[in-house]
C-alpha positions in Angstrom: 0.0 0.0 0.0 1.6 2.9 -1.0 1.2 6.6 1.2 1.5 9.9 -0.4 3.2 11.5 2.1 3.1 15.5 1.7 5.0 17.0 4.7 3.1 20.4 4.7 0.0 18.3 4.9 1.3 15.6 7.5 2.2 18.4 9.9 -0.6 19.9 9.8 -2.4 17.4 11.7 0.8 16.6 14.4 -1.2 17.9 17.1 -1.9 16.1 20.9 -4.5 13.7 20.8 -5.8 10.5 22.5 -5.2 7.3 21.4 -8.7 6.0 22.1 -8.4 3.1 23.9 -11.4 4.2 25.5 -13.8 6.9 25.1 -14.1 9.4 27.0 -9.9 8.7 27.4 -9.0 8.7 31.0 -7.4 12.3 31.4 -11.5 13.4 32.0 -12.2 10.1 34.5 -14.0 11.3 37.5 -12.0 11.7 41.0 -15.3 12.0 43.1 -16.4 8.4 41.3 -16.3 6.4 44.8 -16.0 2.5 45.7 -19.8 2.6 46.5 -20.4 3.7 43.0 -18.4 0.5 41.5 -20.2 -2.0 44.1 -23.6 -0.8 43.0 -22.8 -1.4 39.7 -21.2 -4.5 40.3 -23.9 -5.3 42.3 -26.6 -4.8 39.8 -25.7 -7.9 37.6 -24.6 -5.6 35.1 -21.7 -7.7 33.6 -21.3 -9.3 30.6 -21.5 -13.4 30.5 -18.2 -12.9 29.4 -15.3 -10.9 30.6 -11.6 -10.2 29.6 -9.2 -10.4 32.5 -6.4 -8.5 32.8 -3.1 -8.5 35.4 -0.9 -5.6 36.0 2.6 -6.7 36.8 4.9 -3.3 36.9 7.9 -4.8 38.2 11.3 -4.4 35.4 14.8 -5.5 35.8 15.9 -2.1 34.4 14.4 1.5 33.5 14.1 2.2 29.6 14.0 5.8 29.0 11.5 5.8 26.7 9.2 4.2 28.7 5.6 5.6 29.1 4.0 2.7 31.6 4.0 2.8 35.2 6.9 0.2 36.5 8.4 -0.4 39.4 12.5 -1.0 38.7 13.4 -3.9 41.5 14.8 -7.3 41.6 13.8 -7.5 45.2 12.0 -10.9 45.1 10.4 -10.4 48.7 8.7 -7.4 47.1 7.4 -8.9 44.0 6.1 -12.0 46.4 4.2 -9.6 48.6 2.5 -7.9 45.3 1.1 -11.1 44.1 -0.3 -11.7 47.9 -1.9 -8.3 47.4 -3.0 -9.1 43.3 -5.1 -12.3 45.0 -6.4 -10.1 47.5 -7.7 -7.7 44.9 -9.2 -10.6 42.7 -11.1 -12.2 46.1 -12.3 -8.5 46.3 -13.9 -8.0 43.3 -14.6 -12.0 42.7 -17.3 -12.0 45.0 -19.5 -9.3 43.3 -19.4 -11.7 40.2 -21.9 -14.2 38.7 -20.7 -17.4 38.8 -21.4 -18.9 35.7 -19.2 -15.8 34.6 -16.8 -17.3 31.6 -13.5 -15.5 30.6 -12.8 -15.4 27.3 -9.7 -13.4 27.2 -6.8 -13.3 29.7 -3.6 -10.7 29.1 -0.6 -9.9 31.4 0.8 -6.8 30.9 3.5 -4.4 32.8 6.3 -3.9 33.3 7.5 -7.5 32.9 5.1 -10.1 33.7 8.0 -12.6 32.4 10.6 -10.7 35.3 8.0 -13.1 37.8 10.2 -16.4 38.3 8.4 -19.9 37.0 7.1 -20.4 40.4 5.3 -17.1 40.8 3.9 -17.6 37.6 2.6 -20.6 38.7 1.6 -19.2 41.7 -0.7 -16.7 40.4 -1.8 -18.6 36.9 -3.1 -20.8 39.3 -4.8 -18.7 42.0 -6.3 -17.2 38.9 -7.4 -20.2 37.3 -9.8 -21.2 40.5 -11.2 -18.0 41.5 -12.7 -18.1 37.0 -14.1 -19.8 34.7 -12.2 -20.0 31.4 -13.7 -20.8 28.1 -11.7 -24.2 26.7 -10.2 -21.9 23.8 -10.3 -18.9 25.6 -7.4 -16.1 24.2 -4.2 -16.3 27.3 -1.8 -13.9 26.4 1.5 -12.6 28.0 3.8 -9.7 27.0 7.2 -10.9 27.3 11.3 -8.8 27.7 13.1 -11.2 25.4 16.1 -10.4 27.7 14.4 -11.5 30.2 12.5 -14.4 28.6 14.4 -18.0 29.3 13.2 -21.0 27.0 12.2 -23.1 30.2 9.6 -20.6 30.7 8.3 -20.3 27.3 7.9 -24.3 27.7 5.9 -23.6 31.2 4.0 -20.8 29.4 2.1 -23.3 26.7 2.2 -26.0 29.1 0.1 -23.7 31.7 -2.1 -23.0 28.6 -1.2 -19.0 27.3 -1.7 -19.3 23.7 -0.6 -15.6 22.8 2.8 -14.0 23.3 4.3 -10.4 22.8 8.2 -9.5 22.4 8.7 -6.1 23.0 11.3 -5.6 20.6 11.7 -1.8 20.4 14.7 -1.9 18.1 17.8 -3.7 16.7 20.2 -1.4 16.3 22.6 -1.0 19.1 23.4 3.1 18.9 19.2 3.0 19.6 19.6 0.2 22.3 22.0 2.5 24.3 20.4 5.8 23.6 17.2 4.2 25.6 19.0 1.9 27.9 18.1 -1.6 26.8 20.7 -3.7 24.8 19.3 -6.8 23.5 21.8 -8.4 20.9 19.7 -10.1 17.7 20.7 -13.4 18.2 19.1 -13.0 21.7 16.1 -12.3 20.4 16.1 -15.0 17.2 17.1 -17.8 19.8 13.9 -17.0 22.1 11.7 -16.2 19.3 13.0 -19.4 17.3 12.1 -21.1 20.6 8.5 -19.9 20.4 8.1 -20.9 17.0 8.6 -24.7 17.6 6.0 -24.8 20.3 3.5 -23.5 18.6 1.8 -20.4 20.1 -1.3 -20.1 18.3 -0.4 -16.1 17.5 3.2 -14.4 18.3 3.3 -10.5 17.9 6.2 -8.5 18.1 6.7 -4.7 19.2 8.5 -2.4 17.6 8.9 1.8 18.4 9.7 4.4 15.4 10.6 7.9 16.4 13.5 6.6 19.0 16.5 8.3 19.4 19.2 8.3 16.4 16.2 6.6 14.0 16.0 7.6 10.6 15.2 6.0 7.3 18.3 3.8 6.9 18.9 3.0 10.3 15.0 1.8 10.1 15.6 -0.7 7.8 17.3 -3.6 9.9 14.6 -3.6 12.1 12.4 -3.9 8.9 14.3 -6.8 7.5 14.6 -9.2 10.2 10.5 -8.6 10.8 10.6 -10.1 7.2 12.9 -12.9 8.2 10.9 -14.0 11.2 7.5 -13.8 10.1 5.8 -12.9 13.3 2.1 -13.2 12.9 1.2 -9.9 14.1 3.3 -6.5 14.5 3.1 -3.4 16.2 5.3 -0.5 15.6 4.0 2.6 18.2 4.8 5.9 18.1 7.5 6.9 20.5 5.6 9.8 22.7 7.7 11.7 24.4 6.4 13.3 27.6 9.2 14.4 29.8 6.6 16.4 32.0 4.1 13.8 33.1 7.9 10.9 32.5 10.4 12.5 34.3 13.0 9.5 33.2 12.2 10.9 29.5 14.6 13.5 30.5 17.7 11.4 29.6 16.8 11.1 26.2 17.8 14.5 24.8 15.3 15.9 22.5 18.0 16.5 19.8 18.5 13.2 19.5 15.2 12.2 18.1 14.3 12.1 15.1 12.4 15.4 13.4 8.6 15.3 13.0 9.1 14.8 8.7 11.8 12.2 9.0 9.4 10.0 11.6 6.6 10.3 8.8 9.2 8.8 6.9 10.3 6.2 9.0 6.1 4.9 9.4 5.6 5.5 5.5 8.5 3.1 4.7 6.9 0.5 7.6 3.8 0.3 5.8 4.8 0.2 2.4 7.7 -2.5 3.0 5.1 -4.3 5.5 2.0 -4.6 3.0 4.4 -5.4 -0.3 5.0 -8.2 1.9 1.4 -9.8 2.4 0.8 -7.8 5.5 -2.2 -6.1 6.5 -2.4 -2.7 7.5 -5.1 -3.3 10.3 -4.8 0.6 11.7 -3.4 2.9 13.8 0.2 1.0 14.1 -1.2 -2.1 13.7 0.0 -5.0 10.9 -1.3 -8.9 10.5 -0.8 -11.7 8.6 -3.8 -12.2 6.1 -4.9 -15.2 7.6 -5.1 -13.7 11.1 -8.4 -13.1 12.3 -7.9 -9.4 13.0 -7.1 -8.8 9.2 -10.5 -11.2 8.3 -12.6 -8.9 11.0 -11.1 -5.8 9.2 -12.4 -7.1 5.8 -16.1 -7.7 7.2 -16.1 -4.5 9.2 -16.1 -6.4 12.5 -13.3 -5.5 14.6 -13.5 -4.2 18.3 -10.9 -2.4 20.4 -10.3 -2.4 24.3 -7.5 -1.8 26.6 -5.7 -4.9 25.2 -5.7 -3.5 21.6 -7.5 -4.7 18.7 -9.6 -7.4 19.0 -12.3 -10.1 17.1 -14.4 -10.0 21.1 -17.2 -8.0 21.3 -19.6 -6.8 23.8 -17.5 -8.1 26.9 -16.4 -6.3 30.4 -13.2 -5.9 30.9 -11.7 -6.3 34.5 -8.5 -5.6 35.5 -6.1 -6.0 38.3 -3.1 -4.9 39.9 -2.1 -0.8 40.3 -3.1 1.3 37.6 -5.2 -1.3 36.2 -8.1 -0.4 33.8 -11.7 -2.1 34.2 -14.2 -1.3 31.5 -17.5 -1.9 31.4 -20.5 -1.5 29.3 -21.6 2.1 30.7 -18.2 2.5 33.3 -14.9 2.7 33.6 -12.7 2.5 36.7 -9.1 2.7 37.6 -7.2 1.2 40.3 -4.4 3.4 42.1 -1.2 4.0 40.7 1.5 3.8 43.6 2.4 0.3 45.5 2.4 1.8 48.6 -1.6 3.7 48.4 -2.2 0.2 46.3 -1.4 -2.1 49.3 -3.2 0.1 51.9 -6.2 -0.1 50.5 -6.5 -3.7 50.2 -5.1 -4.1 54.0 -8.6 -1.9 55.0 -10.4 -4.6 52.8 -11.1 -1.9 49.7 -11.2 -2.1 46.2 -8.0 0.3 45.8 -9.6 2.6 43.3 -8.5 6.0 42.4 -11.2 7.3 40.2 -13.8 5.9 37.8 -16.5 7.8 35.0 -20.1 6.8 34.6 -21.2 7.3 30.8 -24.1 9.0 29.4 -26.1 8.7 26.6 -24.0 11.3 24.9 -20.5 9.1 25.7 -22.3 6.2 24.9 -22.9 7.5 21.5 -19.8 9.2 20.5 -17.9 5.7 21.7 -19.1 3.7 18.8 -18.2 6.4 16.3 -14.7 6.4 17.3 -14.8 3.0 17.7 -16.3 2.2 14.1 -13.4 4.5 13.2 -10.5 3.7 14.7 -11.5 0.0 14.3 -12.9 -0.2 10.7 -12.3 3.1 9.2 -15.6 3.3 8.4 -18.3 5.0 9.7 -22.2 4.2 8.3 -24.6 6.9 9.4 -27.1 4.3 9.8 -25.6 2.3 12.1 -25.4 5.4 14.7 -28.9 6.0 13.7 -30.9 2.8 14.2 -28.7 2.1 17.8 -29.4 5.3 19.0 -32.3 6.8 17.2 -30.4 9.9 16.2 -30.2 11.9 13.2 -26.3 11.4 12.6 -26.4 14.5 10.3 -27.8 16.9 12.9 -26.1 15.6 16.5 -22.3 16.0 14.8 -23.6 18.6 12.3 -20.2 20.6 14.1 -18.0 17.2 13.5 -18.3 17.0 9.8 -18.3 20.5 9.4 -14.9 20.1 10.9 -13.4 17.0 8.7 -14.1 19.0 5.5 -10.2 20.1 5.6 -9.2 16.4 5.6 -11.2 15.7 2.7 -9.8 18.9 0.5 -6.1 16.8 1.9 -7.3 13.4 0.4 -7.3 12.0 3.9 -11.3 11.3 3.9 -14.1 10.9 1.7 -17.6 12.7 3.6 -20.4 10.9 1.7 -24.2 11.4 2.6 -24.3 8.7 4.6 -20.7 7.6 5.9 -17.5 8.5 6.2 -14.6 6.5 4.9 -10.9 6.6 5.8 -8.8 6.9 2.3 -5.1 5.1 2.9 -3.1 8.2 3.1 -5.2 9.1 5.9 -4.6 5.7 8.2 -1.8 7.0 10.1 -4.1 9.9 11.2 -7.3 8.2 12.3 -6.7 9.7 15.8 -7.2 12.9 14.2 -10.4 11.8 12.0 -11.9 10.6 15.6 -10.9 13.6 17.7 -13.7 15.7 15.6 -16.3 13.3 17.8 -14.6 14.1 20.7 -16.2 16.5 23.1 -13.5 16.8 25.8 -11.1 18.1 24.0 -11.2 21.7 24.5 -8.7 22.8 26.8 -7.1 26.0 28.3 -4.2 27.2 25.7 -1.8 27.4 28.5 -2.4 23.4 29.7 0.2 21.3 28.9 -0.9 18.6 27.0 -2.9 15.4 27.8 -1.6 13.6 25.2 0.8 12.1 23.0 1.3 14.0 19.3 -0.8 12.0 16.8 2.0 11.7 14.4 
């Protein structure tokens, strides 16, 4: 697929924006959303039959500096022990609010490290887990792994325990890159784990990679590029770098003149796609890329595909809870968000409380404006209809101000604005934060506010 990358256009759409994992993002959550709030709502048998799990585990061997999620840098083993006391604590907390004929139908550990746990502690918790829920037979396990960090005899336990999914975050392969942000893993590292992987058959293996790093340009780009076509993962990520030295204070080790400009990024991500999908990738969205016979690039096709806090996904209409600090729960009409520090974390679960730190109820209006972004950052597509006959709106008149606004992307080529839909043209993919942000009605802010967000490009 080829982009027509125009700098003066590109640029003119670099603004902050949300990524939309959910809508509204969390920046607007509510801090006066209380514990007795997520009990009664808990409490009303408002879940879904079926529910994605998923387990914070923060804890890293070392701190990379680009690194925008909320870690804990330790190899303490008495304090990753006591965390997981405190994670079953949690899930005994919030199990008992919970049908049980419940079934989980997707499982994810994320962090940090989940891999930095030893093979015991996985065990440990993977089992704890495993009583306290019901799993469907071919329910979707899945595990980001540190392939530094990542030893064979724990792949082996990982399929034997019955995770069917796994996630290398690669970041980059070359080693002026791997210095820059403080995390050296040598190729044949990374081949001899992933080769590993391979042979035992992991029904879907994705691999991470980041574009706008430090010393990154064009060339440089392209050994990262050619080893993704060696290896053949089934899925691949590639995320924009955001750096936000004033809400990351470790950010500040990277200097800024080191990264690479806002034009020679664009480049970087036009020559990701273009190399990716002349070689039988699918551009799913976003930063997204899958094999054709994945399922995510056969949902894309039929206009199918879903997004939660895990990413893109085939599973709709399903709750998502999660555990551990910072975690993310999201529900058909609420989100709520656990707190972020270990110490506030534990103290809370000591006085027998669901450590939460705030939470949103949704209205009609969110409710509404949630499937348009979703249908557009998910399909990038948008039928008028569909809003229409779910919500018994006139699409035309409730975002006459929206469309109004997306005209200057369809004079750019980035959009076609048809009577009754809206479709994303490929040269405007890599901005479909941009396209959504015109549904958005929490984004006006004070000029002087730093911003909430990343830069969309």
């Amino acid at each position: 697929m080829k982009l027509e990358i125009h700098p003066s256009i590109i640029l003119k759409y670099d603004v902050s924006g949300p990524r939309y994992t959910s809508y509204p993002p969390v920046p607007n959550f509510d801090k006066n959303f209380t514990r007795e709030d997520y009990i009664d709502y808990l409490s009303q048998g408002s879940i879904s039959k079926t529910i994605s799990l998923y387990f914070h585990f923060p804890f890293c061997k070392t701190l990379c500096y680009y690194c925008g999620c909320n870690t804990i840098i330790t190899n303490n083993e008495e304090i990753k022990n006591r965390y997981l006391q405190y994670l079953k604590k949690e899930i005994l907390l919030i199990r008992k609010f919970l049908p049980n004929n419940v079934i989980v139908e997707q499982s994810h550990w994320g962090g940090g490290t989940p891999n930095f746990l030893s093979n015991n502690q996985i065990i440990e918790i993977y089992s704890f887990i495993k009583k306290q829920f019901q799993f469907n037979h071919n329910a979707e396990i899945s595990i980001e792994l540190d392939p530094r960090t990542t030893q064979k005899d724990q792949l082996d336990l990982l399929k034997e325990l019955g995770f069917n999914r796994i996630s290398f975050g690669v970041q980059d392969l070359n080693d002026d890159v791997q210095k820059a942000v403080n995390r050296i893993q040598p190729i044949d590292l990374i081949e001899s784990i992933y080769y590993h992987a391979k042979q035992l058959k992991f029904h879907s293996i994705n691999m991470d990679f980041i574009y706008g790093l430090p010393y990154q340009n064009r060339n440089s780009y392209q050994l990262n590029l050619k080893k993704v076509l060696e290896w053949k993962p089934d899925r691949l990520a590639f995320f924009s770098y955001a750096h936000v030295p004033w809400i990351k204070k470790h950010q500040t080790l990277i200097p800024k003149e080191t990264l690479p400009s806002n034009i020679e990024k664009i480049y970087i991500f036009k020559n990701i796609v273009e190399t990716l999908t002349e070689n039988q990738y699918i551009y799913i969205g976003l930063d997204h890329f899958a094999k054709p016979d994945d399922e995510l690039s056969k949902a894309l096709l039929e206009k199918k595909l879903h997004r939660n806090f895990q990413g893109y996904t085939v599973l709709k209409d399903m709750d998502v809870l999660a555990f551990g600090i910072t975690g993310i729960s999201q529900f058909s009409k609420l989100y709520t968000r656990n707190k972020k520090g270990l110490k506030e974390y534990r103290e809370d679960i000591d006085k027998n409380q669901i450590p939460l730190l705030d939470g949103y109820k949704m209205t009609e209006d969110d409710l509404i404006r949630k499937e348009v972004i979703n249908q557009i950052m998910c399909n990038l597509y948008l039928d008028f209809s569909h809003i229409e006959n779910k919500f018994h709106i006139r699409f035309k008149e409730y975002f006459n101000d929206a469309l109004e606004s997306l005209k200057p992307m369809e004079e750019d080529g980035l959009i076609e604005l048809h009577n009754d839909k809206i479709i994303i043209l490929p040269n405007g993919r890599p901005l479909i934060r941009n396209v959504a942000m015109a549904f958005d009605a929490f984004l006006k802010r004070k000029l002087n506010e730093k911003p909430l967000y990343s830069r969309t490009i």
